[in-house]
C-alpha positions in Angstrom: 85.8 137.5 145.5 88.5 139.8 147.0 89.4 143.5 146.4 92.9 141.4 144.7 91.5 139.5 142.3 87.8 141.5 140.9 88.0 141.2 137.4 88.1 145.5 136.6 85.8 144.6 133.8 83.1 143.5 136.3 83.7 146.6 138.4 83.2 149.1 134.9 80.2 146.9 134.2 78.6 147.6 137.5 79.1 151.2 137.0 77.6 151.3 134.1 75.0 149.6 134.9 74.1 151.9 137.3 75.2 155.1 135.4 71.6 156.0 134.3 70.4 155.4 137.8 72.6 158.2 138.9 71.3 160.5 136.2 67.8 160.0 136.8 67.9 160.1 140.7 70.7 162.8 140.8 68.7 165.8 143.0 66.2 163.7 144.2 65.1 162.9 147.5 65.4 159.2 148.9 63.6 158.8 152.4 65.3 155.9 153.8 63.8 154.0 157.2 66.3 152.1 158.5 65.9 149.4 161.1 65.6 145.7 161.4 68.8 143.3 161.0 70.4 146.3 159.2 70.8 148.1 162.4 72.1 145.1 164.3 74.8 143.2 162.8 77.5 145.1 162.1 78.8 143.8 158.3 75.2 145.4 157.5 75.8 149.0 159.6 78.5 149.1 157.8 76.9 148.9 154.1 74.3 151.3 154.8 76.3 154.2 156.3 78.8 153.7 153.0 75.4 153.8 151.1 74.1 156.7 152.4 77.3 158.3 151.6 77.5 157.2 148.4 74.0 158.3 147.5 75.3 161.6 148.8 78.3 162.0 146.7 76.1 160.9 143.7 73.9 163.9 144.1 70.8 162.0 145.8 69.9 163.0 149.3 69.0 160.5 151.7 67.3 161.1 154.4 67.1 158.6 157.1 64.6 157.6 159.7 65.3 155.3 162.4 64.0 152.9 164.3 64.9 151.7 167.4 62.5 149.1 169.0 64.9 146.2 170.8 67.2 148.9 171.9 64.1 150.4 174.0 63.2 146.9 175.4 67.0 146.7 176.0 67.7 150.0 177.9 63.8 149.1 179.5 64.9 145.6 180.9 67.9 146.7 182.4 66.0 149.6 184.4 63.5 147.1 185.3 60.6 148.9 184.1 57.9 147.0 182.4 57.5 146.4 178.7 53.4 146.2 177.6 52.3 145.7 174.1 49.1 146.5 172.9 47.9 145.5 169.1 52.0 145.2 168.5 52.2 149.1 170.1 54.6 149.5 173.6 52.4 151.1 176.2 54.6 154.2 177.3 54.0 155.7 179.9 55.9 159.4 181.0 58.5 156.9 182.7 59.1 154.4 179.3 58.8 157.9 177.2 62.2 159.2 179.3 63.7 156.0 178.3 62.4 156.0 174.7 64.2 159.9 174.1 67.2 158.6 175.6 67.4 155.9 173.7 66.2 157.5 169.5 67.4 160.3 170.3 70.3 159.6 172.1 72.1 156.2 171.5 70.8 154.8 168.1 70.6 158.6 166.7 73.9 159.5 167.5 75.1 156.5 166.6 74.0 156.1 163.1 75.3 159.7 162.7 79.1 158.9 163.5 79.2 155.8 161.7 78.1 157.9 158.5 80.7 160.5 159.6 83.2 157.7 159.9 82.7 156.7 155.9 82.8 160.4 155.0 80.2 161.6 154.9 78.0 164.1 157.2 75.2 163.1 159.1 73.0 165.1 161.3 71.3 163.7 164.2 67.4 165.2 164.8 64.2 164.0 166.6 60.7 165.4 165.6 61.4 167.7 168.6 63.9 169.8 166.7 62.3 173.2 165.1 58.9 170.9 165.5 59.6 169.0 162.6 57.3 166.3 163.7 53.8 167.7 165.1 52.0 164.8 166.8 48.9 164.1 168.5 47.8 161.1 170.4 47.4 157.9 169.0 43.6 156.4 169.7 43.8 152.5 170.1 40.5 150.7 169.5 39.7 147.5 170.8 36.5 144.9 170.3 35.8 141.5 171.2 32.8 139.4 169.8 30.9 140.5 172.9 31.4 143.5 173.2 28.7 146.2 171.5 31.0 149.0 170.7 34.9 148.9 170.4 36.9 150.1 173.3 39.2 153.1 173.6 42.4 152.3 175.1 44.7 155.0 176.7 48.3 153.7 175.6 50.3 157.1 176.6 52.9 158.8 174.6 52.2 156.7 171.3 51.6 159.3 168.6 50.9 159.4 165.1 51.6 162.4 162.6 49.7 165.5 162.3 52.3 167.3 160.5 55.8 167.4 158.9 57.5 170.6 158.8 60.6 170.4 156.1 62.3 173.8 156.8 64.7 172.3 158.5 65.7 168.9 156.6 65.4 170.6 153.5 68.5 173.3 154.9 70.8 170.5 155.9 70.0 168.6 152.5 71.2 171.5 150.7 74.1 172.1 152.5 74.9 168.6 151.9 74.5 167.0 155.0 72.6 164.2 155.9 69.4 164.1 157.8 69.1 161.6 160.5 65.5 161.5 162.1 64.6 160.0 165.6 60.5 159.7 165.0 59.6 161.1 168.4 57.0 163.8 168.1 56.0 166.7 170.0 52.3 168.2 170.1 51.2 171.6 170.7 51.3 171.4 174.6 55.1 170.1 174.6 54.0 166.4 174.9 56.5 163.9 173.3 55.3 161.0 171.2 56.8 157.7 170.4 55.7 157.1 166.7 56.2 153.9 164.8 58.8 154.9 162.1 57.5 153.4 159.0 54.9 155.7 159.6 57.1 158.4 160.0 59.6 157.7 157.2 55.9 157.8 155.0 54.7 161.0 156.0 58.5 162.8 155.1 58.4 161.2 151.9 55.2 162.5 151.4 55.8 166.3 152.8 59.5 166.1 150.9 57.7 164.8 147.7 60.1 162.3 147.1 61.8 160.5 144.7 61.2 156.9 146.8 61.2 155.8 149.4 62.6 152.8 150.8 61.6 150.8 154.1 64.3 148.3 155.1 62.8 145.0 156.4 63.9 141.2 157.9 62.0 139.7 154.4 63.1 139.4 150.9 59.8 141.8 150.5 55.8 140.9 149.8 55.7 137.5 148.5 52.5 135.9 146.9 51.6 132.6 148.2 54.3 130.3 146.5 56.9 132.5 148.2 57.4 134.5 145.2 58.8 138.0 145.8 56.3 140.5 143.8 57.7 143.7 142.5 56.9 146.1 139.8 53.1 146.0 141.9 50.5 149.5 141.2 48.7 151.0 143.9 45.9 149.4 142.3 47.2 145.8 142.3 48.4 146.3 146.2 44.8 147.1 146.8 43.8 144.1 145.3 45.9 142.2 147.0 45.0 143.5 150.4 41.3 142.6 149.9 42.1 139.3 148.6 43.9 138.7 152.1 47.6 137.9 149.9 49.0 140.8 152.3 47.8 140.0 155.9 49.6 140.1 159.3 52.8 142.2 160.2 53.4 143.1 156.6 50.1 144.7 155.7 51.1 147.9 158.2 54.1 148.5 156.2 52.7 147.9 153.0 49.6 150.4 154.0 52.3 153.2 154.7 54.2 152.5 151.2 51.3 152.6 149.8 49.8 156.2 151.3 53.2 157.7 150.7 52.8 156.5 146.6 49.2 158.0 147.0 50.2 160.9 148.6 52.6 162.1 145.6 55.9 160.0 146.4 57.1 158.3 142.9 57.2 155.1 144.5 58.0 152.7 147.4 59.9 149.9 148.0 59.9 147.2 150.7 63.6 146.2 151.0 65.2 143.3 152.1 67.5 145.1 154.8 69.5 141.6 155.4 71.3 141.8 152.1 74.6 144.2 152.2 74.2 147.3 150.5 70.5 146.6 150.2 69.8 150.6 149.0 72.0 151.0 146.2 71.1 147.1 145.0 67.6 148.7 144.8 68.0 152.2 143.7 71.4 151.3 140.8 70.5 147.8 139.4 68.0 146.3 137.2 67.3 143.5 139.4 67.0 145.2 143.0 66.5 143.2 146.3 62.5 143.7 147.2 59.0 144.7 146.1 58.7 148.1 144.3 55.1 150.1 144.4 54.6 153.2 141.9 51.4 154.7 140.9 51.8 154.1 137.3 48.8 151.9 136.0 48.9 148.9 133.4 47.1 148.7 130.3 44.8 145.8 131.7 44.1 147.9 134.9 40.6 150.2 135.4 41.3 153.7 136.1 40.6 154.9 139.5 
């Protein structure tokens, strides 16, 4: 259906619809990560930076963290410099690290900034380097095979994980009602710079911002049971069920565990969104229905305590 021919009376029911969104989100804090298909095709770049803007305008402040993966094997491939994996982690060396900065910091940072500029609004751009937002250390790989006695440390460089989020700064721009846009590079005490995954990163904000939600945009419809059923509406409790019942295995149980810690750590709640659908945020955030799985701490009747 066109701009031309939406009935109005569909376009007043959607606001109301949302209307008691807005009022109950309105000051609150909405960590967004973005990445996947969202940050590749461009009918869905578009829908997010209008989102974020929108959820600005509304009185929510987003704050965005970024991913950037393919764009580092990209930039990597065309430099002719080696990409490694180990356990699903690129080993990155001082070299890669170079090209990693350039690349979050640079290219996808500075580009998610002007295309939320371009809809209006005003975005940003930071890394964890900026007023040491992001203090890192070194991330310790472990590795064991059936023969071996004890695991295996493996040295894979400048992959960090967080040690500490400082919010001065986010917190400033946010009131002056600008948009946060975070590279999830770190930096540790010595000056070293850290490539950390960015669902991690996105969690930990949440967490030190004590936010409202937050949201981690994905290439699924969200956690599905095993007849392909999209679960929502889940309690920490239930999500820890279904972890030891092996229902959340593979490359979704990393992003579920970091939902999961942020709603333990004080965040309201956290949903895994299905970043291929336009304007996946606000479908989440204003409507009944929403587009993914939503995790709060809030416990059922039928559920222990604990």
């Amino acid at each position: 259906m066109t701009e031309q021919t939406r009935d109005p009376r569909q376009v007043v029911e959607v606001l109301s619809e949302a209307l008691p969104y807005i009022q109950r989100f309105s000051g609150k804090t909405v960590v967004v990560k973005y990445g996947g298909n969202a940050m590749t095709e461009d009918t869905l770049i578009d829908s997010f930076a209008r989102d974020m803007v929108l959820m600005k305008e509304v009185g929510i402040n987003p704050v965005v963290v970024h991913g950037g993966g393919p764009q580092i094997g990209d930039l990597l491939e065309k430099l002719k410099i080696e990409s490694r994996f180990v356990n699903g982690m690129r080993v990155t060396d001082a070299e890669t690290m170079d090209v990693v900065e350039m690349v979050l910091g640079g290219l996808v940072n500075k580009g998610i900034v002007n295309l939320i500029n371009q809809c209006g609004g005003k975005a940003i751009g930071l890394t964890g380097k900026d007023g040491a937002q992001i203090r890192a250390r070194q991330l310790k790989v472990e590795h064991q095979s059936p023969e071996m006695t004890a695991p295996e440390i493996i040295d894979i460089g400048h992959v960090g994980e967080v040690e500490h989020i400082s919010t001065d700064l986010i917190e400033m721009l946010a009131a002056r009602d600008f948009i946060p846009v975070i590279a999830p590079i770190g930096v540790d005490d010595a000056g070293r710079s850290y490539n950390i995954n960015a669902d991690l990163v996105a969690g930990k904000v949440a967490e030190a911002l004590d936010a409202e939600k937050l949201m981690l945009l994905t290439n699924v419809a969200g956690l599905m049971n095993a007849e392909g059923e999209v679960l929502t509406g889940l309690t920490t409790g239930q999500v820890d069920a279904l972890i030891a019942d092996g229902t959340i295995h593979g490359g979704m149980l990393p992003k579920i565990r970091c939902a999961l810690d942020a709603v333990k750590g004080g965040v309201a709640s956290a949903h895994i969104v299905d970043g291929r659908v336009p304007h996946a945020t606000l479908l989440e955030i204003f409507t009944n229905a929403g587009v993914g799985t939503l995790i709060t701490n809030a416990r059922r009747d039928d559920e222990p305590a604990g």
